[in-house]
C-alpha positions as CSV (number, residue, x, y, z in Angstrom):
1,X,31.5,58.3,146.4
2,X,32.4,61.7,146.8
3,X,33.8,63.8,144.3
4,X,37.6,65.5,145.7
5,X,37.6,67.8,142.3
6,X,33.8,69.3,143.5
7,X,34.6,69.8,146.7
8,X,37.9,71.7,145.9
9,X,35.8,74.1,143.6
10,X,33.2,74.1,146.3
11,X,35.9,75.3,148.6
12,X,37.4,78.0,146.2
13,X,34.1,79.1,145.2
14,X,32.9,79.7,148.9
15,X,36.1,81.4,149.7
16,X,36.3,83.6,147.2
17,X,32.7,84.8,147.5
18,X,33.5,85.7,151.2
19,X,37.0,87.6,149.9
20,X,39.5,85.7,152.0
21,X,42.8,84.5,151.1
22,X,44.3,81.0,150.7
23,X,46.4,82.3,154.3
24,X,43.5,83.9,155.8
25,X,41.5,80.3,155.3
26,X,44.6,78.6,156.5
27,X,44.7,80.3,159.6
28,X,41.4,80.5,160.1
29,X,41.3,76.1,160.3
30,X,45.0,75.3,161.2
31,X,46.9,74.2,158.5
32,X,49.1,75.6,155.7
33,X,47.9,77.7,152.8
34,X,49.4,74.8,150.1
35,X,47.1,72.4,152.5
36,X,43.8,74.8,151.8
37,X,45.2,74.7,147.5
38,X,45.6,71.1,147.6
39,X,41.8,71.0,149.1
40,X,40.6,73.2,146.3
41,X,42.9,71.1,143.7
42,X,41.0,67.8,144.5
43,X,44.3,66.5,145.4
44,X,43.2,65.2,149.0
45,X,40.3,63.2,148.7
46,X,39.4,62.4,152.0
47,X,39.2,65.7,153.7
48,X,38.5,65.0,157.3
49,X,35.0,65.8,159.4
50,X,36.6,68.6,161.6
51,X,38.4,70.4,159.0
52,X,35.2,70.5,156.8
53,X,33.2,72.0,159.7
54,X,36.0,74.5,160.2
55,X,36.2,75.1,156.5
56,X,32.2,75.7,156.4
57,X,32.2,78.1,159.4
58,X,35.1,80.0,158.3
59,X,33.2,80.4,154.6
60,X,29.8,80.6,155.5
61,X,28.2,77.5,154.4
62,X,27.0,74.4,155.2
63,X,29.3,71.3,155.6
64,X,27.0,69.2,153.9
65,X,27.1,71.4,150.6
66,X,31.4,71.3,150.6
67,X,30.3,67.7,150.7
68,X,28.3,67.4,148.0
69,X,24.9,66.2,149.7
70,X,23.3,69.6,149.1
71,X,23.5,72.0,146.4
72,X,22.2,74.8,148.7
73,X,25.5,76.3,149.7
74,X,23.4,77.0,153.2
75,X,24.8,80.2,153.9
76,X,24.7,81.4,157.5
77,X,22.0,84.3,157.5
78,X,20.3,85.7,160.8
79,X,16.7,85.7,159.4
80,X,15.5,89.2,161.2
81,X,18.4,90.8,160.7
82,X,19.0,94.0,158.9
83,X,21.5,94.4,156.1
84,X,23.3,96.4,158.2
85,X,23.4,93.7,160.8
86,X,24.0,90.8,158.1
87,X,27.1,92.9,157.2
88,X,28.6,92.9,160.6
89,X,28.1,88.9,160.7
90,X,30.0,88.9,157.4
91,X,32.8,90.7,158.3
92,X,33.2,89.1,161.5
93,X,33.4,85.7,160.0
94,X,36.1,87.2,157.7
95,X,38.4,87.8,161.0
96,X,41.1,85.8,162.4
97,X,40.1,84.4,166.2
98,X,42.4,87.7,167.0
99,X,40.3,90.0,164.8
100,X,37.0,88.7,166.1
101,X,38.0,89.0,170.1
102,X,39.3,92.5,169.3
103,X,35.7,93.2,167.4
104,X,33.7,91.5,170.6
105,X,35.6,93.8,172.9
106,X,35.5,97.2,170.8
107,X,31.2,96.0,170.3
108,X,30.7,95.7,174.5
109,X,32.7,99.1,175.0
110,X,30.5,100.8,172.6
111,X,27.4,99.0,174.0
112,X,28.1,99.7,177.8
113,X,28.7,103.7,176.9
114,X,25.5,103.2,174.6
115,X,24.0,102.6,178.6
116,X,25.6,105.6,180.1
117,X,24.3,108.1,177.6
C-alpha cells in the first residue's frame, strides 16, 4: 500500500527543489493550487496515473519515485550536456505551456540568424 503522507512530501520536496509555486504546479497539470496542497498534505490518497505523470514532468522526476517504488528521485538529466545546456532544460521545465512555446520560438529565431551570419 502506498503511503499518501510520502507522496505529498515527495511532491513538496520535488517542487520546491525546482522553485515553483503551488499555482505554477497547478497550472502546469490542470487543477487548483488547494488540489496540488491537498496532494502534498496526504489528504488524497489515490492520486491518479495521469496527474502523477504530469506532476513528474512538471518537477523533474520520475513517476515511480512520487510513488514510492524508487528512492532515486530520477531526475531528468541530458547525459552529454553542458551545465549550461542542463540549465536551459531546467528553466524550460519551470515554464507554463505559454512560456515554453514563447522560449521554442525566441530559440529557432536565434538559431536561423545563427545560419545567416
Amino acid at each position: 500500500m502506498m503511503d499518501s503522507k510520502e507522496i505529498g512530501r515527495r511532491i513538496r520536496s520535488a517542487r520546491e527543489a525546482v522553485g515553483l509555486s503551488l499555482s505554477e504546479v497547478a497550472a502546469k497539470i490542470g487543477v487548483h493550487k488547494s488540489t496540488v496542497l491537498r496532494y502534498e498534505n496526504g489528504e488524497i490518497s489515490k492520486v491518479k496515473a495521469p496527474i502523477i505523470e504530469a506532476l513528474a514532468l512538471s518537477l523533474g522526476v520520475s513517476p515511480h519515485y512520487l510513488m514510492c517504488w524508487t528512492d532515486d528521485p530520477g531526475f531528468h538529466t541530458v547525459p552529454d550536456a553542458t551545465e549550461r545546456e542542463q540549465e536551459l532544460l531546467d528553466l524550460f521545465r519551470r515554464l507554463s505551456p505559454a512560456g515554453q512555446a514563447t522560449m521554442l520560438k525566441l530559440a529557432e529565431e536565434e538559431a536561423q540568424k545563427g545560419k545567416t551570419r
